[in-house]
KOLVEXSE-209753 format. One record per residue (C-alpha): y negated, z negated, x; residue number from 1; residue in one letter. Coordinates in Angstrom, 3 decimals, padded with zeros to 6 digits, m for minus. Each point is the difference from the previous one (the first is absolute). Example, Ala and Ser with C-alpha at 12.3 -4.5 7.8 and 13.67 -1.06 7.14 Angstrom:
BEGIN
Y 004.500; Z m007.800; X 012.300; resi 1; resn A
Y m003.440; Z 000.660; X 001.370; resi 2; resn S
This chain:
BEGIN
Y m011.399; Z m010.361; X 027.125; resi 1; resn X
Y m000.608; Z 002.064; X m003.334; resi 2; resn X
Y 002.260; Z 002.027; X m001.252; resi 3; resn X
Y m000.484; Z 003.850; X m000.328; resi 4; resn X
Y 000.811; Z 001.003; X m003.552; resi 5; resn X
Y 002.851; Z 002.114; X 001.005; resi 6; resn X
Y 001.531; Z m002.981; X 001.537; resi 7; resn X
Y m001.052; Z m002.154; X m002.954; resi 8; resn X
Y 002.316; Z 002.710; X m002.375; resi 9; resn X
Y 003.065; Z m000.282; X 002.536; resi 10; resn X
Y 000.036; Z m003.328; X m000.407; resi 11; resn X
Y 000.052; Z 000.163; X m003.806; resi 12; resn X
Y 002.775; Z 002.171; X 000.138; resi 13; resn X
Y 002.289; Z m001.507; X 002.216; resi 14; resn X
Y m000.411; Z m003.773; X m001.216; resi 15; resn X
Y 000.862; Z 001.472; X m003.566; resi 16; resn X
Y 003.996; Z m000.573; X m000.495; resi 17; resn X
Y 002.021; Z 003.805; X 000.260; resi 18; resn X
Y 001.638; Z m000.674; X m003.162; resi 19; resn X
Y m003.357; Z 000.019; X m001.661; resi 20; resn X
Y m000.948; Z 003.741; X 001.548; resi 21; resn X
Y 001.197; Z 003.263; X m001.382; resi 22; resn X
Y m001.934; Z 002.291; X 002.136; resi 23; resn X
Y m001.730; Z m000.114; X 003.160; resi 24; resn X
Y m001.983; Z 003.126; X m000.425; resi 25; resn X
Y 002.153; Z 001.845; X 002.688; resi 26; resn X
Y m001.136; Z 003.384; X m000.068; resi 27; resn X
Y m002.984; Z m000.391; X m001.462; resi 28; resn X
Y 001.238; Z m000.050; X m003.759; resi 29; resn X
Y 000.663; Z m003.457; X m002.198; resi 30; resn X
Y 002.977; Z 000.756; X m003.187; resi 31; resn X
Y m000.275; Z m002.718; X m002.489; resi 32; resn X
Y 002.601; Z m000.067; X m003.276; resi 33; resn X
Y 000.426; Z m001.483; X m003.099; resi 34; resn X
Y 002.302; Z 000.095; X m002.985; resi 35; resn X
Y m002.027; Z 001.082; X m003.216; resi 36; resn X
Y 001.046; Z 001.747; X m003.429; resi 37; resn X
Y m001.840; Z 003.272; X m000.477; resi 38; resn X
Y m001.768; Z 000.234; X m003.613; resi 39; resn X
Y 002.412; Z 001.502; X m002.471; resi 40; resn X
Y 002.558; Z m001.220; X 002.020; resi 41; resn X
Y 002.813; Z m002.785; X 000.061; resi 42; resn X
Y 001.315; Z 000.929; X 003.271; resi 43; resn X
Y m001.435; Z m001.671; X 002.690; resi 44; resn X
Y m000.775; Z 001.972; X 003.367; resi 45; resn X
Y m001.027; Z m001.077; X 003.304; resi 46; resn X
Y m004.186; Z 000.984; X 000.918; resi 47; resn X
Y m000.443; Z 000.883; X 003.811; resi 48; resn X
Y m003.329; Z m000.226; X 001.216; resi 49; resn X
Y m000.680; Z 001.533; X 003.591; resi 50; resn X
Y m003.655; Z m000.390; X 001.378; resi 51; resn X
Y m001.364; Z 001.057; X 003.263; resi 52; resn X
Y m002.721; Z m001.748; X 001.987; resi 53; resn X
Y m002.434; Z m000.195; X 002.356; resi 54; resn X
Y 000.321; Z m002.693; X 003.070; resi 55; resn X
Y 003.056; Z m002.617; X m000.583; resi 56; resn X
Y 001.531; Z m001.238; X m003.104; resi 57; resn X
Y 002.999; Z m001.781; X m001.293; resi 58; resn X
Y 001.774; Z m000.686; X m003.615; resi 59; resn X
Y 000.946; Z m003.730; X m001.255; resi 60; resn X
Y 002.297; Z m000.640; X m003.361; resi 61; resn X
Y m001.031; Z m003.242; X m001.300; resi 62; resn X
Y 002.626; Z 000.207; X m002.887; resi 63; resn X
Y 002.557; Z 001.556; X 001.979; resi 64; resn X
Y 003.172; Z m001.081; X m001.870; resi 65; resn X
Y 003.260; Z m001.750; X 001.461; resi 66; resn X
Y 003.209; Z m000.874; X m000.885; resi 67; resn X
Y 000.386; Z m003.295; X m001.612; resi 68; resn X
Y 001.747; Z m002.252; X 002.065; resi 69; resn X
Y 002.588; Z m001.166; X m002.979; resi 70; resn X
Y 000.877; Z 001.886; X m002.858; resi 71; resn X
Y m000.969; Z 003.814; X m000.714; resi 72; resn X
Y m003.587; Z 001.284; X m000.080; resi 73; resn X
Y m003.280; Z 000.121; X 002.096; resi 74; resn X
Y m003.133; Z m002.479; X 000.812; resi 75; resn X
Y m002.764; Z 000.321; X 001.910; resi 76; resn X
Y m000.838; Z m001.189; X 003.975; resi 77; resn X
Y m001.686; Z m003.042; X m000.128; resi 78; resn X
Y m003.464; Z 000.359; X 001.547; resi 79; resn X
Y m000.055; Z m002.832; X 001.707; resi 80; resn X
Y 003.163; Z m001.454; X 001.253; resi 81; resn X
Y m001.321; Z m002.994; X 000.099; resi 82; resn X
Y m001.335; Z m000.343; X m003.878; resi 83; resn X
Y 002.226; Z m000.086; X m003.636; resi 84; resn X
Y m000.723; Z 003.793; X m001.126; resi 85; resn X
Y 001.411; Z m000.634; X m003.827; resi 86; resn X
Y m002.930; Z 000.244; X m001.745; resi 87; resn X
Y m002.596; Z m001.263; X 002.377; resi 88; resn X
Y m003.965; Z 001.806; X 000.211; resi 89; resn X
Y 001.694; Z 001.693; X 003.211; resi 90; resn X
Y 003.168; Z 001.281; X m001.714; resi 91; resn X
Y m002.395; Z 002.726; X m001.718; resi 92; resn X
Y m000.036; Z 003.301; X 001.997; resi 93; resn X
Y m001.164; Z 003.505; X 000.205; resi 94; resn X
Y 002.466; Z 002.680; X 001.275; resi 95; resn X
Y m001.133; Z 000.940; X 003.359; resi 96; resn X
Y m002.900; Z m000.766; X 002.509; resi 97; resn X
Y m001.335; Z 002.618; X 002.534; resi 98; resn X
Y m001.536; Z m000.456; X 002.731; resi 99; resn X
Y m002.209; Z 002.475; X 001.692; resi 100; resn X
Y m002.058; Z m000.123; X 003.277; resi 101; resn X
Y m002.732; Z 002.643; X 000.620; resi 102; resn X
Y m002.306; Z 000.226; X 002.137; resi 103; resn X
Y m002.387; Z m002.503; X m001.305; resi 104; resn X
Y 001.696; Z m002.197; X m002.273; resi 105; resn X
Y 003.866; Z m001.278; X m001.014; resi 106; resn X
Y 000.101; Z 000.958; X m004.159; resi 107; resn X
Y 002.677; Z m001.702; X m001.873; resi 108; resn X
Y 001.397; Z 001.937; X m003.582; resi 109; resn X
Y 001.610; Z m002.557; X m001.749; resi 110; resn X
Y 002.129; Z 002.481; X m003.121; resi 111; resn X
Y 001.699; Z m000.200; X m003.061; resi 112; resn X
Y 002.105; Z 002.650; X m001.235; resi 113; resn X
Y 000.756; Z m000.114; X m003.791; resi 114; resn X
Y 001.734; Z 001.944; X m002.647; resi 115; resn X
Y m002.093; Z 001.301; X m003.005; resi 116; resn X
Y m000.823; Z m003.305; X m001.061; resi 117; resn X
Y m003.179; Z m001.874; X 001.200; resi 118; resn X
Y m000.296; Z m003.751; X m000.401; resi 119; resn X
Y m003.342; Z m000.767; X 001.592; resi 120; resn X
Y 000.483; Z m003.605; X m000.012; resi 121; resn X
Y 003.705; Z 000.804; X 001.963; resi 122; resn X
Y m001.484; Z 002.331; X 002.186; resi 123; resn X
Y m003.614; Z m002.277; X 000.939; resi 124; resn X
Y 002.480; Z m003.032; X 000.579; resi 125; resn X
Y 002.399; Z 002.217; X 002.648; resi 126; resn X
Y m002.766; Z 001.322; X 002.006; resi 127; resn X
Y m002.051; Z m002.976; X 000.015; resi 128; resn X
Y 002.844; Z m001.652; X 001.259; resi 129; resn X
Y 000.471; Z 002.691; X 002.282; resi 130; resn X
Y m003.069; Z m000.776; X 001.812; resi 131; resn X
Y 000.610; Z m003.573; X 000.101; resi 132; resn X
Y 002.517; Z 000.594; X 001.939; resi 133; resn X
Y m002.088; Z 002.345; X 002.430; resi 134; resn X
Y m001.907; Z m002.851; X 000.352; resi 135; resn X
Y 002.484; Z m002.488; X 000.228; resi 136; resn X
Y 001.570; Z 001.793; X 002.994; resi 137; resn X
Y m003.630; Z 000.770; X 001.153; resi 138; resn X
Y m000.692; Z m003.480; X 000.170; resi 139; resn X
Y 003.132; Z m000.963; X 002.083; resi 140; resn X
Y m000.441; Z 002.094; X 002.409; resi 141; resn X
Y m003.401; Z m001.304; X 000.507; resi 142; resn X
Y 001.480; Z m003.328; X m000.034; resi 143; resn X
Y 002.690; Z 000.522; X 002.893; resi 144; resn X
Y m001.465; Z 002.590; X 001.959; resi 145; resn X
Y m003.417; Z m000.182; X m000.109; resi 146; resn X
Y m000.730; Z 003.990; X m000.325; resi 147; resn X
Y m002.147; Z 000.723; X m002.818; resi 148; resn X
Y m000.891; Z 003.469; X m001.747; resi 149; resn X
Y m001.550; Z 000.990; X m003.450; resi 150; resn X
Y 002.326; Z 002.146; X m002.299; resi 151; resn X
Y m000.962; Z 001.965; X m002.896; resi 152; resn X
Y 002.680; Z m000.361; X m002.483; resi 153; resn X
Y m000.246; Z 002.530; X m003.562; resi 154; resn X
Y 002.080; Z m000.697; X m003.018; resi 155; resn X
Y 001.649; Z 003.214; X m001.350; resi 156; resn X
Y 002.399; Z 000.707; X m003.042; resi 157; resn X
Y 002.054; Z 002.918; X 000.510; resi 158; resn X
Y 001.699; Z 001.700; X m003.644; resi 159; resn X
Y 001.780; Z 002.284; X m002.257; resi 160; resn X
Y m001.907; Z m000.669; X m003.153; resi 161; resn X
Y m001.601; Z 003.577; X m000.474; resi 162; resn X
Y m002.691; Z m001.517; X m002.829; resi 163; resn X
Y m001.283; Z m003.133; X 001.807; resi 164; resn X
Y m003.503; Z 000.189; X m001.775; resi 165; resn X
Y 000.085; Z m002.922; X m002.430; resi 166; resn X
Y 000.191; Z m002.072; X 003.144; resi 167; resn X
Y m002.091; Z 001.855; X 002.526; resi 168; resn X
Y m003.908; Z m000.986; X m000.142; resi 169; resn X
Y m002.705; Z 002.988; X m000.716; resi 170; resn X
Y 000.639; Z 001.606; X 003.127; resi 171; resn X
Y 003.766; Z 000.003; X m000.453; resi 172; resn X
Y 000.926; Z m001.031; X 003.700; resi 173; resn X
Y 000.044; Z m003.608; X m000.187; resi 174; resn X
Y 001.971; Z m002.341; X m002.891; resi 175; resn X
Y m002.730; Z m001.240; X m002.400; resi 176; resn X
Y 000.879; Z m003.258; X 000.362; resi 177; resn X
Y 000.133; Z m000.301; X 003.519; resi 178; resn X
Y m002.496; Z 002.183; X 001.572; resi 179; resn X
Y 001.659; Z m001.313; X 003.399; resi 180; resn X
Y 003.239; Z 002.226; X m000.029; resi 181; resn X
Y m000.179; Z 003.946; X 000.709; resi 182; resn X
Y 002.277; Z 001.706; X m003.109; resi 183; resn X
Y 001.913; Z 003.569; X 001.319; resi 184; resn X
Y 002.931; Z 001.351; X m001.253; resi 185; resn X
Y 002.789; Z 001.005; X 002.270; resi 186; resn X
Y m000.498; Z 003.646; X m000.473; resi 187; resn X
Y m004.001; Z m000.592; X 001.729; resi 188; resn X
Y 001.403; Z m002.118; X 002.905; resi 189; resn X
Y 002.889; Z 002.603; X 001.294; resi 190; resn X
Y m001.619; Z 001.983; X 003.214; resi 191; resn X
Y m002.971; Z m002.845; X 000.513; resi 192; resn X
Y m000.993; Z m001.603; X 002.983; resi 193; resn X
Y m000.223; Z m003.702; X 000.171; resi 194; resn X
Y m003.625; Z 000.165; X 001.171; resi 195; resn X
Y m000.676; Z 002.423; X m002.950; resi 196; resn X
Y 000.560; Z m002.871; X m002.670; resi 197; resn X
Y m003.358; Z m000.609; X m002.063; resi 198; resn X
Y m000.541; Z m003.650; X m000.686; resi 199; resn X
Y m003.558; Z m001.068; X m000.807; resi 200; resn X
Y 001.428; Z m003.813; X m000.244; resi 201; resn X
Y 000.691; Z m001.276; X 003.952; resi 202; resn X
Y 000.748; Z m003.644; X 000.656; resi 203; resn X
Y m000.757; Z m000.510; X 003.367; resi 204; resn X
Y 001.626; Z m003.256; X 001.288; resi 205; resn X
């Protein structure tokens, strides 16, 4: 029997692990954070994001940090317990993953929130690697269940560099050299919906 896409979306959300969620979208908001250093600043300071939505949604951390095992410090989650995660293709990650179901379709933001600095190469590598994973989990889900969906996934990079232009294309919205990923500062996202998010780059997989 096929799958309704709402069920298809519960599914996704409770096969993901509960370490790997931050927010289920209770009460119809989603809060994302990140440490970043405000320009003319050597202070670091903690960026809340809160978004509202329409329909269902929920937050993932891909490079949510833990406590090394031995010794002092923090490392990432593996991705996959299963797989070496020091310095593999899979190892690379963007910051979070949303998803969000409307009506019609399941979107996926894939996001990477940076400081006034702007690698492109960095910032292409994360998010591409961000929706290998969507696929990746796509795909084995697929594989053991048999329910199958299409998902929009975006690429965005959220940050606090106020004079992005020299790597923004003509239109000064996307990165120049990566047309792909949607360029805001944190200032533009604060009080937007998810569903308001303008990506002319979707990757439907």
């Amino acid at each position: 029997m096929a799958i309704n896409l709402h069920g298809y979306f519960e599914h996704l959300r409770s096969y993901l692990a509960d370490d790997y969620i931050v927010d289920c979208g209770e009460g119809g908001t989603l809060t994302i954070k990140e440490k970043y250093y405000p320009e003319g600043s050597g202070s670091p300071k903690i960026m809340k994001i809160q978004f509202s939505f329409t329909g269902e949604a929920f937050a993932i951390n891909l490079d949510k940090k833990v406590k090394k095992s031995k010794g002092k410090g923090e490392c990432s989650q593996a991705l996959f317990a299963f797989l070496d995660d020091n310095g593999k293709p899979w190892s690379k990650k963007c910051d979070y993953v949303i998803f969000h179901r409307l009506p019609r379709h399941i979107y996926v933001y894939c996001i990477e929130l940076k400081s006034k600095g702007i690698n492109v190469d960095t910032i292409s590598g994360q998010l591409n690697a961000g929706v290998s994973w969507v696929k990746s989990l796509k795909k084995i889900i697929e594989t053991y269940s048999g329910h199958r969906k299409q998902i929009k996934v975006q690429k965005f990079v959220f940050s606090s560099n106020r004079n992005p232009v020299a790597y923004l294309g003509p239109e000064g919205k996307y990165l120049a050299r990566d047309p792909s990923v949607r360029f805001y500062h944190y200032d533009d996202v604060k009080g937007v919906a998810l569903e308001e998010f303008e990506n002319s780059s979707v990757d439907t997989v």
